[in-house]
N, C-alpha and C positions, 0 to 999 in steps of 0.2 A: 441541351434544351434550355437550361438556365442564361446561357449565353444569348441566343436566340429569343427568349422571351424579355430579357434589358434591353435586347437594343431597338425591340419588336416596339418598347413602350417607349422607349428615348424618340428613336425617328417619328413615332405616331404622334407625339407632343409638335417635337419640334419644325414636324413639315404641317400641321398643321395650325401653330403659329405663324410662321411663312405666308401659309396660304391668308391668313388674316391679315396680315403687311398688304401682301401685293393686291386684295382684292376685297379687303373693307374695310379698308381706309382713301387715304389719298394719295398714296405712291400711287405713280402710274408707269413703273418701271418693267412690267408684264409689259404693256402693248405698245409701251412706248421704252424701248431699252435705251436711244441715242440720250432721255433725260438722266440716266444714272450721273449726268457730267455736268449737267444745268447749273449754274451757280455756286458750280466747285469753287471752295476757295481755301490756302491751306490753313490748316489747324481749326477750320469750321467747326462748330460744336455738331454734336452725335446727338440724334432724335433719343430718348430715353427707351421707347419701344426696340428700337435697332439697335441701341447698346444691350437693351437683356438680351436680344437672341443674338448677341455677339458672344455676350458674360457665359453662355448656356453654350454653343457649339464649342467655344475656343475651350472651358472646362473638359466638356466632352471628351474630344481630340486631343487632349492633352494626356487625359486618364488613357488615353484608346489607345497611345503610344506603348506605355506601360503594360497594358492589358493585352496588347497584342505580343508580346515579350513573354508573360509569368503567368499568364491569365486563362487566356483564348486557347481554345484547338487548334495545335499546328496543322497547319494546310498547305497546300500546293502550292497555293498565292501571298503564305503571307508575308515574303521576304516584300515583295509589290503593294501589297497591304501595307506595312508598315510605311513605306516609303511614300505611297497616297497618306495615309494620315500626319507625317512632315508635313511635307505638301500641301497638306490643306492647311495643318496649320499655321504655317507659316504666312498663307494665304490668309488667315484670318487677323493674324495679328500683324500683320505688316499695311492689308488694305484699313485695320482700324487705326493705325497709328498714322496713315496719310491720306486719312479719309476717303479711303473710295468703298463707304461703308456701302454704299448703293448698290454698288455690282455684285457686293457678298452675298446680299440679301438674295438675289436674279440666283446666285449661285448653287446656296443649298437648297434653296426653293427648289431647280431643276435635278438635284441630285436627293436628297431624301425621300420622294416618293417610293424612286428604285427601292430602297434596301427597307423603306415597308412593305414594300410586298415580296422582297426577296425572303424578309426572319418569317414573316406570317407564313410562308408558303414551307420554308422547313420545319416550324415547329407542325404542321399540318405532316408533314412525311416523318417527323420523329414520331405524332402521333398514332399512326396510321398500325402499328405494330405495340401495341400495349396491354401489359399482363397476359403475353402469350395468346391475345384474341387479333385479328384481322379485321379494322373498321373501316369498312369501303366509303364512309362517309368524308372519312377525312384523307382517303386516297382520291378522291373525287373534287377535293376541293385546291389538293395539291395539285394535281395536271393542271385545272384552268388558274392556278395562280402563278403556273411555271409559265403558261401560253401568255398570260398579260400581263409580268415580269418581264419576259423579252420582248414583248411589242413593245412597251412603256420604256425600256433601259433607250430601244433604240431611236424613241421620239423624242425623248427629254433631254438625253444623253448626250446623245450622235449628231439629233438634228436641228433641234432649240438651242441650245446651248451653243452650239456655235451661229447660227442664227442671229442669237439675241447676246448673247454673252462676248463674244469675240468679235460680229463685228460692230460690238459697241465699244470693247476695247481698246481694238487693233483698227479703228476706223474715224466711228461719232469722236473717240476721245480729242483724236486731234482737231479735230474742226472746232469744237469746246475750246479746247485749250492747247491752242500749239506746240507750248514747251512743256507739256507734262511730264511730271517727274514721275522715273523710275518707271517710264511705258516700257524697254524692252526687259524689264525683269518681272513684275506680274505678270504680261503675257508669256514671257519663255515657262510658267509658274503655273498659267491657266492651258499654255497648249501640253507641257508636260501631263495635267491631268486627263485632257484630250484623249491622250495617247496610252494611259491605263484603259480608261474608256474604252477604247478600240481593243485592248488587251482582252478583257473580259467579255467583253461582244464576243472572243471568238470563242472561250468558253463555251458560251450561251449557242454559237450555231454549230462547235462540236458536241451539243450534247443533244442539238435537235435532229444532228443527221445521223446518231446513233438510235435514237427513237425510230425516226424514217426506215433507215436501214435493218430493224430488228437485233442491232445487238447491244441494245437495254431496253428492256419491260417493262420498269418504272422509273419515276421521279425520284433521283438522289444528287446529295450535293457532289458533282466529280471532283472539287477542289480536296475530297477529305480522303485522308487514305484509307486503306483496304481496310474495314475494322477484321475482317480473318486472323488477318496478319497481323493485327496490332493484340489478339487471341492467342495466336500462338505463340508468339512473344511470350509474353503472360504465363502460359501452361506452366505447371510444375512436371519437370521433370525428374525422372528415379536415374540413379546411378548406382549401380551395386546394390540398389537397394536402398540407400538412404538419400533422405528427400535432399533437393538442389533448387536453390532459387533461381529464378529466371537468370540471365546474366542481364536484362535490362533493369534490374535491379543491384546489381553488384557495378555496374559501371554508375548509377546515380541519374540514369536517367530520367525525364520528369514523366509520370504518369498524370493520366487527363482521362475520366471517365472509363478507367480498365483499359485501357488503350495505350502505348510505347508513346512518347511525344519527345519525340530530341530536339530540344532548342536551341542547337550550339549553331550559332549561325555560322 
């Protein structure tokens, strides 16, 4: 829950800083993506608005590497986790260091919505089960944030992003500026994250044909492992009678919220 409510307030800042860049100001890099390349030139000075939420994501991503390591609940994804936040960041610090701040901006703009409505909608199914009572309110609020969580991943995602982001890349950029530097390695950087995209998409429509299908009843994250299991792990066992620590405790493995968490990549 704690993890889930930082990033619930990070992404809720910083997509809606975003949303202030691209649509009340004067970028006009939403509806017109081919301008991200307009009057590129190198070592161009950085708008001071576009440098803080450069200063704010690249920090972010930086902690988030770490945090994914020592921090976070191990999951399913987070070996791919880890490897998207590389990847972005390198993305962030390499598009600010040769100015294709413009496209960054187009970037997280289409990508932080998602994972606001991904934390919101788990800290709602962490909540849904508290102090031993059953509050249908917040089971209620989770279903429809899971329903528009996957509509939104696959609009923003799947089909804006490459829309507006790639082919202003892999396309506008050249028309702009024919010899642009370093075009096949941001895009081999931005289709790579394409390609997570698509990863967890499938996620999202393995967990709705398990809905479909009847065999899951509710709304839970499936990247988390079993907590049962991460329980009986845990149990104290008797031997002869005298008490015995877990062995995931005699090997030094990291526990996470009562839970077994092996970090050993």
């Amino acid at each position: 829950m704690p993890e889930s409510a930082w990033k619930l307030l990070f992404y809720t800042l910083s997509w809606s800083y975003g949303t202030y860049l691209l649509f009340f100001t004067n970028y006009p890099f939403f509806y017109d993506p081919p301008s991200v390349f307009y009057d590129w030139k190198s070592g161009m000075d950085v708008p001071t608005d576009i440098a803080i939420a450069y200063l704010l994501q690249g920090s972010f991503y930086g902690h988030s590497i770490y945090a994914t390591i020592y921090m976070d609940a191990w999951r399913k994804d987070s070996v791919v986790m880890l490897l998207h936040h590389v990847v972005t960041l390198t993305l962030i610090a390499f598009s600010y260091a040769f100015r294709y701040h413009n496209v960054g901006i187009l970037v997280l703009f289409l990508h932080d919505i998602n994972d606001v409505q991904l934390e919101f909608t788990k800290l709602n199914v962490y909540f849904k089960h508290r102090g031993g009572v059953y509050h249908r309110l917040n089971d209620i609020i989770s279903d429809i944030g899971c329903l528009t969580f996957s509509v939104s991943w696959f609009w923003f995602r799947l089909y804006w992003f490459p829309l507006k982001v790639l082919y202003a890349t892999c396309h506008s950029s050249l028309q702009s500026i024919p010899h642009i530097p370093f075009y096949f390695f941001f895009n081999a950087l931005l289709f790579t994250l394409t390609l997570m995209n698509i990863y967890w998409f499938l996620y999202i429509v393995l967990f709705v044909v398990k809905v479909l299908t009847g065999q899951m009843q509710e709304v839970n994250d499936m990247r988390e492992y079993d907590v049962d299991d991460g329980r009986k792990a845990l149990a104290p066992r008797k031997k002869e009678g005298n008490f015995q620590l877990p062995s995931a405790l005699k090997e030094g493995m990291h526990l996470k919220n009562g839970l077994v968490k092996d970090k050993r990549l």
